[in-house]
TIFI-953917 format. One record per atom (N, C-alpha, C): residue in three letters; x, y, z. Coordinates in steps of 0.2 Angstrom, whole numbers, padded with zeros to 4 digits, always signed. Example, Ala and Ser with C-alpha at 12.3 -4.5 7.8 and 13.67 -1.06 7.14 Angstrom:
// residues 2
Ala+0066-0028+0039;Ala+0062-0022+0039;Ala+0066-0016+0039;Ser+0064-0011+0035;Ser+0068-0005+0036;Ser+0064+0000+0039;
//
This chain:
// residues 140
Unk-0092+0203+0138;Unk-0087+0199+0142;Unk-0081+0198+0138;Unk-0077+0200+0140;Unk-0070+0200+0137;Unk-0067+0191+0142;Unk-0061+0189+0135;Unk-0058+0183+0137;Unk-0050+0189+0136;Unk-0048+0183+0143;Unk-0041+0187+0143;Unk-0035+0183+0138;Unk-0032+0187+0139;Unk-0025+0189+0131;Unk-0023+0182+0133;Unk-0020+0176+0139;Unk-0019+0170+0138;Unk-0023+0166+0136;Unk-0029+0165+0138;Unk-0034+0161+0135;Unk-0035+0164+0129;Unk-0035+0167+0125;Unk-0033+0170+0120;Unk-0027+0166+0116;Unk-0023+0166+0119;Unk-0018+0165+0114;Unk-0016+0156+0114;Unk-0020+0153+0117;Unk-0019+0146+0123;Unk-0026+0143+0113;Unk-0033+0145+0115;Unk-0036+0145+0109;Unk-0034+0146+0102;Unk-0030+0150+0102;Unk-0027+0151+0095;Unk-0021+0147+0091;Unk-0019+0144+0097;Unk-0014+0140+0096;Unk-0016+0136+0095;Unk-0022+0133+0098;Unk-0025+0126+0097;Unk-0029+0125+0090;Unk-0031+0130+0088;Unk-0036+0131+0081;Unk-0031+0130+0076;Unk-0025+0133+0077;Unk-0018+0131+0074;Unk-0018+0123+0071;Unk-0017+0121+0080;Unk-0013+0114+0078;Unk-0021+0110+0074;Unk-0026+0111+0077;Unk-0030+0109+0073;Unk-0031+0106+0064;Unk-0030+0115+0064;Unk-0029+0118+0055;Unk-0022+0112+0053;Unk-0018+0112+0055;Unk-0013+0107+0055;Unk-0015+0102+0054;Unk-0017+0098+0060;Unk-0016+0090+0061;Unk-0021+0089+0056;Unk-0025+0091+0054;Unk-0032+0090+0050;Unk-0030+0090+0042;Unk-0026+0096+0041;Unk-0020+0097+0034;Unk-0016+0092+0032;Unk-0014+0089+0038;Unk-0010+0083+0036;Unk-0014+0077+0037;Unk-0019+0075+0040;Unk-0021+0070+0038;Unk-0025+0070+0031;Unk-0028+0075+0028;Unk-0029+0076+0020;Unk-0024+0075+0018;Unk-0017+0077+0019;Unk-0015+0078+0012;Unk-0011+0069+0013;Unk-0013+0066+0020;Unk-0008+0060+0019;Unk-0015+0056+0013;Unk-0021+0056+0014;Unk-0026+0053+0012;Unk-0024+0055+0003;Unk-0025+0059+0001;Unk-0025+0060-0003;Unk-0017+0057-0006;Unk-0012+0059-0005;Unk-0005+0054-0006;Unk-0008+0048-0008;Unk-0011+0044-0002;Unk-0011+0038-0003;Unk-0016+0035-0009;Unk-0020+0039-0008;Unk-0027+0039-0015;Unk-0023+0041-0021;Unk-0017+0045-0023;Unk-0014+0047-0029;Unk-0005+0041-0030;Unk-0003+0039-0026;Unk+0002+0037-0028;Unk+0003+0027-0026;Unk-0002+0026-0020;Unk+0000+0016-0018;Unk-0008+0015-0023;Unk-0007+0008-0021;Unk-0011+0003-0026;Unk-0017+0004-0023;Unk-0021+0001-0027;Unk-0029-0001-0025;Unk-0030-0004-0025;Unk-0035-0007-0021;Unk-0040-0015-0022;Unk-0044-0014-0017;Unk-0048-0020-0018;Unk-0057-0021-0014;Unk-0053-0025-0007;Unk-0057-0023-0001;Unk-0054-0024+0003;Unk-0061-0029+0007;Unk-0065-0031+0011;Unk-0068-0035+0016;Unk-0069-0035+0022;Unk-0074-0032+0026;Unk-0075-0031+0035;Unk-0076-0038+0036;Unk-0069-0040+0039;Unk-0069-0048+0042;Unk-0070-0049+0050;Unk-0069-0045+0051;Unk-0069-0047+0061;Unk-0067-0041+0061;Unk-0068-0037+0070;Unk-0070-0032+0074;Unk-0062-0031+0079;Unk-0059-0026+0080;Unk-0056-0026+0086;Unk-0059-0022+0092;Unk-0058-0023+0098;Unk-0061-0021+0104;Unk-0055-0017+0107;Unk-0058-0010+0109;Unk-0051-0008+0111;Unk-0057-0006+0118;Unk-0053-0004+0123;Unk-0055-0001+0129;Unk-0050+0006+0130;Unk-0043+0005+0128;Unk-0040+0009+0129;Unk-0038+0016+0123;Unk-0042+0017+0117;Unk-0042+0023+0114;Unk-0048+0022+0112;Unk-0052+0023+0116;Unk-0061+0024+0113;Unk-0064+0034+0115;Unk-0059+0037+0118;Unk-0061+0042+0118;Unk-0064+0045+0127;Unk-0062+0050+0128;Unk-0066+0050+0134;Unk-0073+0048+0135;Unk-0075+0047+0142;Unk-0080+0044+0143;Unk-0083+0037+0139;Unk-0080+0036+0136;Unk-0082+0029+0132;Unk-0076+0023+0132;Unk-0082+0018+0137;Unk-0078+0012+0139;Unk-0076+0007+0136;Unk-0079+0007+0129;Unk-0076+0000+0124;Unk-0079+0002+0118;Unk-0074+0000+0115;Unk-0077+0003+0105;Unk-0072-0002+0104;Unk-0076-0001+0095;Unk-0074-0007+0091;Unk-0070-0003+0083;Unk-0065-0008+0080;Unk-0063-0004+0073;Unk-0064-0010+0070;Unk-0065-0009+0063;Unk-0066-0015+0059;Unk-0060-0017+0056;Unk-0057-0023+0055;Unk-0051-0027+0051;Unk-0056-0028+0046;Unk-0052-0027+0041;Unk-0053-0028+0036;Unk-0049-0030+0031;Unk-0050-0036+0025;Unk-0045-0043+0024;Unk-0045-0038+0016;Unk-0039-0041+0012;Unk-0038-0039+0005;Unk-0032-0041+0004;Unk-0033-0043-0003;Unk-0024-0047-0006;Unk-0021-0042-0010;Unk-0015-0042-0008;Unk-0010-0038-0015;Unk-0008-0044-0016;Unk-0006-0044-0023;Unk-0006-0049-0029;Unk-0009-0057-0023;Unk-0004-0061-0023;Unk-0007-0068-0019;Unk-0009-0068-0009;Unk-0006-0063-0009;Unk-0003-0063-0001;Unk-0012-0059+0002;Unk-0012-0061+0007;Unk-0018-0059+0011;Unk-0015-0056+0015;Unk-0017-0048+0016;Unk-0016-0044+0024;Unk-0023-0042+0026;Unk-0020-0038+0031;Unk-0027-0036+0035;Unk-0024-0028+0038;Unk-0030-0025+0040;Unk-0029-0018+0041;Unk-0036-0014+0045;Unk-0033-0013+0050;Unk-0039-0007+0055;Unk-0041-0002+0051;Unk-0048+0001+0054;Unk-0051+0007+0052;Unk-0047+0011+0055;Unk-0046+0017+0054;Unk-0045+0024+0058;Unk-0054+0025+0063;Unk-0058+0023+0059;Unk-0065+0025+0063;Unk-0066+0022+0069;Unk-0069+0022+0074;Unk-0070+0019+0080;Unk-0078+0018+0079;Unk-0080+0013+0082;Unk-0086+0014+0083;Unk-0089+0010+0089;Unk-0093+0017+0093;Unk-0093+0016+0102;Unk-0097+0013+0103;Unk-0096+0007+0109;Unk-0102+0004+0112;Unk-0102-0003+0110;Unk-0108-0003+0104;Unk-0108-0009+0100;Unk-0104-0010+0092;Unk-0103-0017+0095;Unk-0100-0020+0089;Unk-0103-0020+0081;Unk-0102-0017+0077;Unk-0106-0015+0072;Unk-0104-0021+0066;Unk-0108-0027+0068;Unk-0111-0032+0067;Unk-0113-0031+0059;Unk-0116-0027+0058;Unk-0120-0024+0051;Unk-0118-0025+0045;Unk-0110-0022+0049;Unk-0103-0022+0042;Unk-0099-0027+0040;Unk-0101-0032+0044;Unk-0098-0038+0043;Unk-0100-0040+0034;Unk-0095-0043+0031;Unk-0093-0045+0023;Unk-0093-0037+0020;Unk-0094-0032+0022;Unk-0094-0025+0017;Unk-0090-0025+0013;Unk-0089-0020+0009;Unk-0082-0020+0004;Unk-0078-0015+0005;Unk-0075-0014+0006;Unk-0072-0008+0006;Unk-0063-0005+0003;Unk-0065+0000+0001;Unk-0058+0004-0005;Unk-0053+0003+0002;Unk-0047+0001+0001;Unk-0040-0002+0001;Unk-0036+0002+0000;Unk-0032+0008+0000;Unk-0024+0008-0002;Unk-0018+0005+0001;Unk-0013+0004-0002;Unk-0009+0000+0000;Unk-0002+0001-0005;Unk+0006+0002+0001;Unk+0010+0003-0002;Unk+0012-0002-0005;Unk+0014-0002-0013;Unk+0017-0007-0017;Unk+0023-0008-0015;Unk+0029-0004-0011;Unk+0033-0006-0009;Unk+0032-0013-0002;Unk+0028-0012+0001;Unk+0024-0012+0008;Unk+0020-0016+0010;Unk+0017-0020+0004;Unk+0007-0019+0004;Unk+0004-0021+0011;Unk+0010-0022+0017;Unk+0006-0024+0023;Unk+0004-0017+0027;Unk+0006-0010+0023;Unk+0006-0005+0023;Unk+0002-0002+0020;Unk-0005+0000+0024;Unk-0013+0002+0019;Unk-0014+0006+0024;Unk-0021+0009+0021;Unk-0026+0013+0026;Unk-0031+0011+0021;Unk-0038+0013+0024;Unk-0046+0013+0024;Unk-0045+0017+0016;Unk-0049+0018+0012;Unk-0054+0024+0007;Unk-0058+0025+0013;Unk-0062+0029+0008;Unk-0069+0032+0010;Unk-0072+0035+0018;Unk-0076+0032+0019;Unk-0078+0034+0027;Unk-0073+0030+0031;Unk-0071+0026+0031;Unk-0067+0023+0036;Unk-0060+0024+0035;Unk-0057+0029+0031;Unk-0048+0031+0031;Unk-0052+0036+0035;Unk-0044+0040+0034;Unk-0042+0045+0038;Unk-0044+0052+0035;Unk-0046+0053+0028;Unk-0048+0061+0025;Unk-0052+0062+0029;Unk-0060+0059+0034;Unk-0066+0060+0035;Unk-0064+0063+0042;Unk-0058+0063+0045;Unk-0056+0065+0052;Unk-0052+0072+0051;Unk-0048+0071+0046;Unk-0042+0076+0042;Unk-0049+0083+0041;Unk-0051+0082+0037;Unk-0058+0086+0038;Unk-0061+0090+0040;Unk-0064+0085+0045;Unk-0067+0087+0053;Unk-0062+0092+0058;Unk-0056+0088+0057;Unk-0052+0094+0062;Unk-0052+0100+0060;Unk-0048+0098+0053;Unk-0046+0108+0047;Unk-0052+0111+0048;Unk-0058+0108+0046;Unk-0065+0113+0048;Unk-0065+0117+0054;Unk-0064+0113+0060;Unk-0064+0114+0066;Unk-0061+0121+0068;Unk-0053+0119+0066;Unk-0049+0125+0065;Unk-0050+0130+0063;Unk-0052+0130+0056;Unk-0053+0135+0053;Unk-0058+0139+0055;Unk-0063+0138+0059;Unk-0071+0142+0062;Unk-0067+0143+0066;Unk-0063+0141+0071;Unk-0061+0145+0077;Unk-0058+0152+0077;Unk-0053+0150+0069;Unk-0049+0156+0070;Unk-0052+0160+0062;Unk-0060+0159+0061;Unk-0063+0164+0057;Unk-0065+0166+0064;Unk-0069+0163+0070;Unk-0071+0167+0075;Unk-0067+0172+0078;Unk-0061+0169+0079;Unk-0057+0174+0081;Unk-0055+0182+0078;Unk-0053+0180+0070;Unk-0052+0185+0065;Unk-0058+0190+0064;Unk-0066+0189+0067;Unk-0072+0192+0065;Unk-0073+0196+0072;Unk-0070+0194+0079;Unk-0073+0194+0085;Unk-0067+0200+0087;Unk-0059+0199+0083;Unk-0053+0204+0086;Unk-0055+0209+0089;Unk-0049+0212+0094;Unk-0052+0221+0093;Unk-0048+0225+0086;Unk-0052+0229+0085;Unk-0049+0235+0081;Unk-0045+0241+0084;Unk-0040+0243+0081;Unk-0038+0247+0084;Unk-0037+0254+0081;
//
């Protein structure tokens, strides 16, 4: 079973922007982990979104998370989502904080809940596509 030369090139493009979007969300995670501040952060209260949970999924929740740069208290969403139920569990947690010193209203998540865990997933994704592709081409 041969796939034709536009769905061909239509996949390859997408393994691309994959490899991409996924490159850039590592390398923003890591910027953020090597150059803004740190501190311990706190899962304080849930957002409910409806409107970017994903296909086929009606309601997910991100966690806010509370933290102070020097005196001041901000708050900051997960990049995670999490489908369905409110994940109640994580309430008080702790969680790694970066945070522009210029900015510090300006953070994202550490750990499982930043953006490395997705940056990742994509590049992985890409990459297999277009080792499948590289392993499966014709020869000529």
């Amino acid at each position: 079973m041969s796939i034709p030369a536009s769905n061909i090139k239509v996949i390859f493009i997408g393994a691309i922007c994959f490899v991409l979007w996924g490159g850039y969300n590592i390398g923003k995670a890591s910027y953020t982990a090597l150059s803004w501040a740190k501190t311990e952060g706190t899962v304080v209260d849930f957002e409910h979104n409806t409107w970017s949970c994903g296909k086929g999924v009606g309601t997910c929740y991100q966690l806010i998370v509370g933290y102070y740069a020097g005196k001041t208290y901000y708050t900051v969403n997960s990049d995670k989502k999490f489908n369905h139920d409110m994940p109640t569990h994580l309430q008080d947690t702790k969680v790694t904080v970066y945070y522009s010193p210029a900015n510090p209203a300006e953070a994202v998540l550490g750990g499982s809940y930043g953006p490395m865990n997705y940056g990742i997933i994509l590049f992985l994704i890409g990459v297999i596509v277009l080792f499948i592709f590289w392993v499966k081409r014709e020869r000529k």
